[in-house]
matplotlib code that plots the C-alpha trace (Angstrom):
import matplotlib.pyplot as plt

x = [-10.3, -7.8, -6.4, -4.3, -6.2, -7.8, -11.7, -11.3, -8.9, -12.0, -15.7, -15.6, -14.6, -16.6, -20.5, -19.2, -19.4, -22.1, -24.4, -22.8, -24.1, -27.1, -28.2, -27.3, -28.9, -32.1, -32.1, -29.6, -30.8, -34.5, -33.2, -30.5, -33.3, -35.4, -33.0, -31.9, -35.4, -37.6, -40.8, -42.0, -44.6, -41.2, -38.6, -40.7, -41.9, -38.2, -36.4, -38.6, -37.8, -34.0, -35.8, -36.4, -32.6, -33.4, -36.5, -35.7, -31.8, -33.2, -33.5, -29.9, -27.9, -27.4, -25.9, -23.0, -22.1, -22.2, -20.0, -16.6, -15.9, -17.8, -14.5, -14.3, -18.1, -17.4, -13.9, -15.6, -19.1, -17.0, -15.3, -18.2, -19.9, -16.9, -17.3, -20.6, -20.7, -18.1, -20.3, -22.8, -21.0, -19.7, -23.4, -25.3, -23.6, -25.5, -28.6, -30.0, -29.0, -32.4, -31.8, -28.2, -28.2, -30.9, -29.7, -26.2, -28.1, -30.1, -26.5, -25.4, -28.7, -27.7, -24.4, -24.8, -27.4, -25.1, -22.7, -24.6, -25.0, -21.6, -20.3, -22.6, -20.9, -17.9, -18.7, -20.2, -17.0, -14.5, -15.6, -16.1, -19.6, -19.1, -17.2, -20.2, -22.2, -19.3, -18.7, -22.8, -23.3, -20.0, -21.3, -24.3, -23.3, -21.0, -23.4, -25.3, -22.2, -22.2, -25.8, -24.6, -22.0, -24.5, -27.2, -25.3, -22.4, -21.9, -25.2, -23.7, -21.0, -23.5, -25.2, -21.5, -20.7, -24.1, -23.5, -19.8, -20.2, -22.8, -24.3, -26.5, -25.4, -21.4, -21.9, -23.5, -21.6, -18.3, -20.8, -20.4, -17.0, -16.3, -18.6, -16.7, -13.6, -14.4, -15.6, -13.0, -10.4, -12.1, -12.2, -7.9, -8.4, -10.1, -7.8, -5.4, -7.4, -10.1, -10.0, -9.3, -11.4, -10.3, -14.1, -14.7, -14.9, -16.6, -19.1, -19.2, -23.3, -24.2, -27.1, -29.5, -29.2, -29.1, -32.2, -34.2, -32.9, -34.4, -37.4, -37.6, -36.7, -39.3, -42.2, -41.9, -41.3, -45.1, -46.2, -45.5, -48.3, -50.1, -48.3, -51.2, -51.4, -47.0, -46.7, -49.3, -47.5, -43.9, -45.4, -47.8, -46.1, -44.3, -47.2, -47.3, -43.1, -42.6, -44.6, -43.0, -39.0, -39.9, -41.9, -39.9, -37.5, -39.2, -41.0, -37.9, -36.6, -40.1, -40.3, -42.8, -45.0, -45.4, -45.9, -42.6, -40.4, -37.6, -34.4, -31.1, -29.1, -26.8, -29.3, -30.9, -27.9, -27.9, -31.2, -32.6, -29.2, -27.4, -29.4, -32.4, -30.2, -28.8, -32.4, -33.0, -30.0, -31.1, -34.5, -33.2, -30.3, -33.4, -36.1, -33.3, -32.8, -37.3, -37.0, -34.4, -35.7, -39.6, -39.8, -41.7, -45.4, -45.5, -43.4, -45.3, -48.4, -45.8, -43.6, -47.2, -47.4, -43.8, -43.4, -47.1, -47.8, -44.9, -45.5, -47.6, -45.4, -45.0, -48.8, -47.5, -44.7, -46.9, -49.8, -47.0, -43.8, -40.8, -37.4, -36.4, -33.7, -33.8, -38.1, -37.0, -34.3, -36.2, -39.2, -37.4, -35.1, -38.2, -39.8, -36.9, -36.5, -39.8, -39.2, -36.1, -38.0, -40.5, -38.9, -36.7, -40.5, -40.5, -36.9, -37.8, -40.8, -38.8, -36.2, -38.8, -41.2, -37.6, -37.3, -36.6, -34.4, -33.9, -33.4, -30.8, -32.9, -36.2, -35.0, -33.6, -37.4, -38.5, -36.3, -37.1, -40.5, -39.9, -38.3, -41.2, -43.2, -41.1, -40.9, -44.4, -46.0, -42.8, -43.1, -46.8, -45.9, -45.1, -47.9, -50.7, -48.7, -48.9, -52.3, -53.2, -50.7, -48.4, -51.2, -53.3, -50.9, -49.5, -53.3, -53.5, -50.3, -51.4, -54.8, -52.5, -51.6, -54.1, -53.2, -50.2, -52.0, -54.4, -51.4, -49.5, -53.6, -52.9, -49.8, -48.9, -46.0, -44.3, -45.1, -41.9, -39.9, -37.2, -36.7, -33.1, -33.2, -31.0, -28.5, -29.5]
y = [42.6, 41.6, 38.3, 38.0, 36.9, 33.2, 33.5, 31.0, 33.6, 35.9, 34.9, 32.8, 35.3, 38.1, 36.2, 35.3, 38.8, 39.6, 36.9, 37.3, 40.8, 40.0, 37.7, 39.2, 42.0, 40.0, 37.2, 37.1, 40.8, 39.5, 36.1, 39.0, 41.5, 38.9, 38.0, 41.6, 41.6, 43.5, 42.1, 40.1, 43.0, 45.7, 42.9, 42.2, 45.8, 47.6, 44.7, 44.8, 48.4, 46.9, 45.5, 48.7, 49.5, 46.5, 47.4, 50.6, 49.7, 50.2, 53.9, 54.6, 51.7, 53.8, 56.3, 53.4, 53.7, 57.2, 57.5, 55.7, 52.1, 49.3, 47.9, 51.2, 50.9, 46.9, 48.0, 50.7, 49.3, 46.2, 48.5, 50.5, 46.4, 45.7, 49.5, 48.9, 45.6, 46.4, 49.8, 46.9, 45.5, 48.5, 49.7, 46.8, 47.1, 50.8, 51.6, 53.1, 50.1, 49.5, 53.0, 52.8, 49.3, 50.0, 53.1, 51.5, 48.2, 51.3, 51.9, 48.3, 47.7, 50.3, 49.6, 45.7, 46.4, 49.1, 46.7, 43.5, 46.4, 46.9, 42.9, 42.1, 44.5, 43.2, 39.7, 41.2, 42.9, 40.9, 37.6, 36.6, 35.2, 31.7, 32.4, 34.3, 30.9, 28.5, 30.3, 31.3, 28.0, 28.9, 32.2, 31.2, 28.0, 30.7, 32.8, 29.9, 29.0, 32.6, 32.2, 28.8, 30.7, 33.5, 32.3, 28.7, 29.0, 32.2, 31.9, 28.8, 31.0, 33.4, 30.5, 29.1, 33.2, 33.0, 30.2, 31.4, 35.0, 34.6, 37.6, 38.0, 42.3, 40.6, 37.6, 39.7, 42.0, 39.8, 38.0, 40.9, 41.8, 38.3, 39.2, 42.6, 41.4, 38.8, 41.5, 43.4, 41.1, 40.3, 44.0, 43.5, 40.5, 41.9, 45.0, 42.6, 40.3, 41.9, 41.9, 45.7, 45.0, 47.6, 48.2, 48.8, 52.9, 55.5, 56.6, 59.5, 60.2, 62.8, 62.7, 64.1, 61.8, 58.9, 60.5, 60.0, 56.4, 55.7, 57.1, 55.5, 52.1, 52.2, 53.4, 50.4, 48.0, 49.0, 48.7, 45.2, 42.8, 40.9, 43.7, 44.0, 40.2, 40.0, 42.4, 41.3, 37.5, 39.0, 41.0, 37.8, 34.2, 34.3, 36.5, 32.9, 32.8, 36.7, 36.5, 32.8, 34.5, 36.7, 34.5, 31.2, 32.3, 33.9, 30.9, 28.3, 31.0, 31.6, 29.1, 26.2, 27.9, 31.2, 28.9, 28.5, 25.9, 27.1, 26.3, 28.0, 30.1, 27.4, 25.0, 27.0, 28.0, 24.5, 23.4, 26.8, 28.2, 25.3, 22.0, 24.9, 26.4, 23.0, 21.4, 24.8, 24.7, 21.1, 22.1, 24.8, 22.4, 19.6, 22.8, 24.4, 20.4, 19.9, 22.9, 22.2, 18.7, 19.6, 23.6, 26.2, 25.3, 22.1, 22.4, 25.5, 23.3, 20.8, 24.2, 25.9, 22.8, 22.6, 26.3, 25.9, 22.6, 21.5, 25.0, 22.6, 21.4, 25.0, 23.9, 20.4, 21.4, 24.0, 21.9, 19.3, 21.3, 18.9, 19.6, 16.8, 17.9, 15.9, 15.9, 19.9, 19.4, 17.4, 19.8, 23.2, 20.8, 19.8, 23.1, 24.3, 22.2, 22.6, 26.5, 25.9, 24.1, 26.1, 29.2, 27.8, 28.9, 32.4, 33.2, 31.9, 34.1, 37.0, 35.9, 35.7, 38.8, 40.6, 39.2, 42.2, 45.0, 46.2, 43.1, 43.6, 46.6, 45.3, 42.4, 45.0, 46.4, 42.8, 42.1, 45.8, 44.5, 41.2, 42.6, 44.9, 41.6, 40.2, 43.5, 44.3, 41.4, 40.4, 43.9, 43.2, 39.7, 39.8, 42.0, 39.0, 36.8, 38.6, 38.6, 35.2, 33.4, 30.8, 28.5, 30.5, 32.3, 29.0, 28.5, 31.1, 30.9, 27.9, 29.9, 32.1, 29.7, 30.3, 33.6, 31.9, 29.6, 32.3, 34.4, 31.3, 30.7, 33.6, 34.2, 33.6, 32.0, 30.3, 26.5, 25.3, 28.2, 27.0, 24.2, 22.8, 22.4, 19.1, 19.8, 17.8]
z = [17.0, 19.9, 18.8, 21.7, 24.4, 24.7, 25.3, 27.5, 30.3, 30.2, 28.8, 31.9, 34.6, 32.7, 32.9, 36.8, 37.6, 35.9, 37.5, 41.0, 41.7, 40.3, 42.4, 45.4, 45.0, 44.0, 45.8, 48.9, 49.6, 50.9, 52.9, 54.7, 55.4, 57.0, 59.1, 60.4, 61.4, 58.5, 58.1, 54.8, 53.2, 54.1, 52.0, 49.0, 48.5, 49.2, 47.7, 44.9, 43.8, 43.0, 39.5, 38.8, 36.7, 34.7, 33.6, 32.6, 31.2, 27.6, 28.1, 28.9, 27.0, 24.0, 26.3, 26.9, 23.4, 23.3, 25.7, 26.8, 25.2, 26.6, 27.8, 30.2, 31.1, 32.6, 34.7, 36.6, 37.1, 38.4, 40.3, 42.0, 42.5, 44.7, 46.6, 46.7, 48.6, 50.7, 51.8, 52.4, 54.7, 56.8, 57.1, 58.5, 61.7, 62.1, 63.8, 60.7, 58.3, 56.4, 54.9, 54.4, 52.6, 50.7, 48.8, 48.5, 46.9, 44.0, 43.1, 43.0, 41.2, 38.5, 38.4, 37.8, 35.3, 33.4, 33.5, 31.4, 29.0, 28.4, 29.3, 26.1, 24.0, 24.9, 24.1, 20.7, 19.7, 21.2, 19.1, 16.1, 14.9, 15.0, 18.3, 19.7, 19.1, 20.3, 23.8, 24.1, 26.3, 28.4, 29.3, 30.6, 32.4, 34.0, 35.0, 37.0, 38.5, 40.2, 41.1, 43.0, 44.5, 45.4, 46.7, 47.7, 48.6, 49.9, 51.7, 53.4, 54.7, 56.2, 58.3, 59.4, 60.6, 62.3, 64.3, 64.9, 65.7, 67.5, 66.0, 62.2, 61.7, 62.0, 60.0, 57.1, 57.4, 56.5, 53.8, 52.3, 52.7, 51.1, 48.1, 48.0, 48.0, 44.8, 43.0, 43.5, 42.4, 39.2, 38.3, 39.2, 36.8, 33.7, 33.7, 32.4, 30.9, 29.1, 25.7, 23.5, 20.7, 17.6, 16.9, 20.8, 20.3, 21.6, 19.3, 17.3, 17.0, 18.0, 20.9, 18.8, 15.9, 19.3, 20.8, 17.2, 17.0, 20.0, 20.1, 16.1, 17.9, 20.7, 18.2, 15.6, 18.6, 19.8, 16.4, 15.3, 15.0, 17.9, 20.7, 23.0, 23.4, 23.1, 25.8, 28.0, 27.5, 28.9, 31.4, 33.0, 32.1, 35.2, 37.4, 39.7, 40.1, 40.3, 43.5, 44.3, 44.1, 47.2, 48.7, 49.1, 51.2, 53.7, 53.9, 54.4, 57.4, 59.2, 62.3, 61.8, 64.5, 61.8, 58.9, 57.9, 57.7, 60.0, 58.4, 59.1, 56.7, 55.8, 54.8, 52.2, 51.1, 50.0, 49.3, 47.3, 46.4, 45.4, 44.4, 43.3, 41.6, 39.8, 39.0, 37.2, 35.0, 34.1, 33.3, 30.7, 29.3, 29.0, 27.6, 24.9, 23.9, 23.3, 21.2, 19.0, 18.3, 18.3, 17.9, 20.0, 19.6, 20.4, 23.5, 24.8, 26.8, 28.5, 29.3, 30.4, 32.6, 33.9, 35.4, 36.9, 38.2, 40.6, 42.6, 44.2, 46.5, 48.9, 49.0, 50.9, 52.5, 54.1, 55.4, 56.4, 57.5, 57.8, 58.7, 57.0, 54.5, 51.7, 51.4, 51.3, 49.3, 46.4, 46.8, 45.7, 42.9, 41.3, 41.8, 39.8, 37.4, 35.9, 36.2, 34.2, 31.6, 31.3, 31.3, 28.0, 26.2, 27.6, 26.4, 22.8, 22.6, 23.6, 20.6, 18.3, 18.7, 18.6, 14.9, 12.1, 11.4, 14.9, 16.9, 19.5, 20.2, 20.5, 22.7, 25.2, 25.3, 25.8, 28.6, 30.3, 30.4, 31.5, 34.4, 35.1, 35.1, 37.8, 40.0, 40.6, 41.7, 43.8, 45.3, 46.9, 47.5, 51.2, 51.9, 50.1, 52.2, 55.5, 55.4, 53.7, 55.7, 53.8, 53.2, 51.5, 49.8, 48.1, 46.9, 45.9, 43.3, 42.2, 41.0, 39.6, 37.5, 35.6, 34.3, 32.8, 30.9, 29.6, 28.3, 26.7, 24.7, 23.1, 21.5, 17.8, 16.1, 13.6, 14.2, 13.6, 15.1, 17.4, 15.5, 14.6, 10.4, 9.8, 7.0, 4.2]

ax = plt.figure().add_subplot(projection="3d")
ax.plot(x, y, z, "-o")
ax.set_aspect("equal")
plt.show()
């Protein structure tokens, strides 16, 4: 193990880049489409194809161990991120944009996803145990930090180009040059700062023996107990904020006389990109806290509760659209908050129907299938909302609703799992 570097100069640096991608190829991707003009059922269904790398990143992680060393696998994936943005940026000026941006986004998807394969391993390798649990908390605060600076800050700087430009295609397209430039210099960064674990090695199995592994992995995975209703649990607990993702910030950019709200760039940079992004942080620091003091099952109903019930308020602010910032503001904080809550219930599940032998593995399938939950609905979202209007298409999450609660009925576990044991 490399012993010379401080955790601290790169476990920091390392979750930044891989949340910062992420999210803007998620998230920032649909609020820049809608405003170069692509309609809302064209967003959700092209933007939702981008889940597609991490739903299927189970099938070709073991191929990051087979070849190169993970350490290798997170330079040059950073490297094609910051190549990859900056492509971005030169393209959205062009007359044939959609189609240009949106195969450069596949790789970025690809790439980003390829490269939380190999930032994990990294973390794994480059720490010790009680390490891995003393920095776990940093990395992920980390990662929220780069959502902020995704979807807020960066966001914000978008609405400030728009209004100084004069022109969207030019302020995204220096968004992007910005985001391609960070990325970029934290690929500089971790060239010098990444750590060379001794046990970070290419492996030496062959791809037959890999191939058998996996296939060995995927089949016990579909056989352990209570699947059908496991599976059906990741795939629908979130079926109400899958469509809600895509959704949302369509609605905060439509004008009030198409249903929307009719807010600039800049101001949901800061109301769904930075105070969102904030209440949801809180409401999975306040969920991970519940668990450890009560355990799993009796959290799960006031979780069910929390990620369903304050969705309720896209059904006010669309009856009553308001411009007023701070009614916004505290709408998408609470929203997001009781997501963050909530959500705490989902992750444990995954953590516990990964339990056994294979565990690292099974999680990986859990995840893939998690995001396959998320990318489907999202994809058809616009096109429900198109033709329900944003009304009815808020009613009709909140009926959605429902599907969540089903799912969360029918799940077993341990009572108690979750649940900090005092030392005696």
């Amino acid at each position: 193990m490399d012993n010379k570097r401080s955790p601290w100069s790169w476990i920091p640096t390392l979750y930044f880049a891989e949340g910062f991608p992420y999210v803007l190829i998620v998230t920032v991707s649909v609020i820049m489409f809608k405003k170069l003009g692509v309609s809302n059922s064209d967003v959700t269904l092209y933007t939702g194809w981008l889940y597609l790398p991490w739903v299927i990143k189970p099938l070709w992680s073991p191929f990051v161990d087979l070849l190169k060393t993970k350490r290798w696998w997170v330079l040059i994936t950073q490297a094609t991120l910051g190549a990859g943005l900056a492509g971005i940026a030169f393209t959205i000026p062009t007359n044939n944009f959609l189609q240009w941006t949106l195969a450069i986004f596949w790789l970025l998807a690809f790439s980003s996803a390829t490269h939380d394969i190999a930032a994990d391993g990294v973390y794994m390798l480059g720490l010790s145990e009680g390490d891995q649990s003393l920095f776990v908390g940093i990395r992920n605060t980390f990662y929220r930090i780069a959502s902020i600076a995704g979807q807020g800050g960066l966001l914000m700087v978008a609405g400030i180009l728009e209004k100084s430009t004069g022109t969207v295609r030019t302020a995204w397209s220096l968004t992007f040059l910005i985001a391609a430039a960070v990325m970029i210099l934290l690929a500089v960064y971790h060239t010098k700062k990444l750590p060379k674990p001794s046990t970070d090695i290419q492996s030496n199995v062959s791809a037959g023996s890999l191939l058998k592994g996996f296939i060995t992995t995927f089949r016990t995975y579909f056989s352990k107990p209570g699947i059908i209703t496991a599976v059906l649990f990741i795939l629908l607990y979130r079926f109400p904020e899958a469509q809600l993702t895509k959704i949302c910030p369509l609605f905060l950019i439509d004008p009030v006389s198409e249903g929307g709200l009719g807010l600039s760039t800049e101001q949901i940079g800061f109301a769904q990109g930075t105070l969102g992004v904030i209440g949801l942080l809180l409401g999975g620091i306040l969920g991970g806290t519940a668990i450890s003091a009560k355990g799993l099952k009796k959290c799960l109903w006031p979780m069910v509760l929390a990620i369903s019930v304050p969705d309720l308020v896209y059904v006010y602010l669309s009856y009553f659209p308001t411009g007023n910032m701070f009614m916004v503001s505290s709408c998408i904080f609470i929203e997001q908050l009781g997501y963050g809550f909530g959500y705490t219930a989902y992750t444990l599940f995954l953590i516990y129907f990964a339990k056994g032998e294979q565990q690292t593995s099974h999680y990986a399938i859990s995840t893939g299938i998690m995001a396959l939950g998320m990318m489907l609905p999202g994809m058809i979202s616009g096109a429900l909302q198109e033709y329900m209007g944003y009304k009815f298409f808020f009613i009709w999450i909140i009926l959605c609703c429902s599907v969540t609660f089903i799912v969360s009925a029918l799940i077993k576990f341990e009572p108690d799992f979750g649940k900090r044991v005092k030392n005696s």
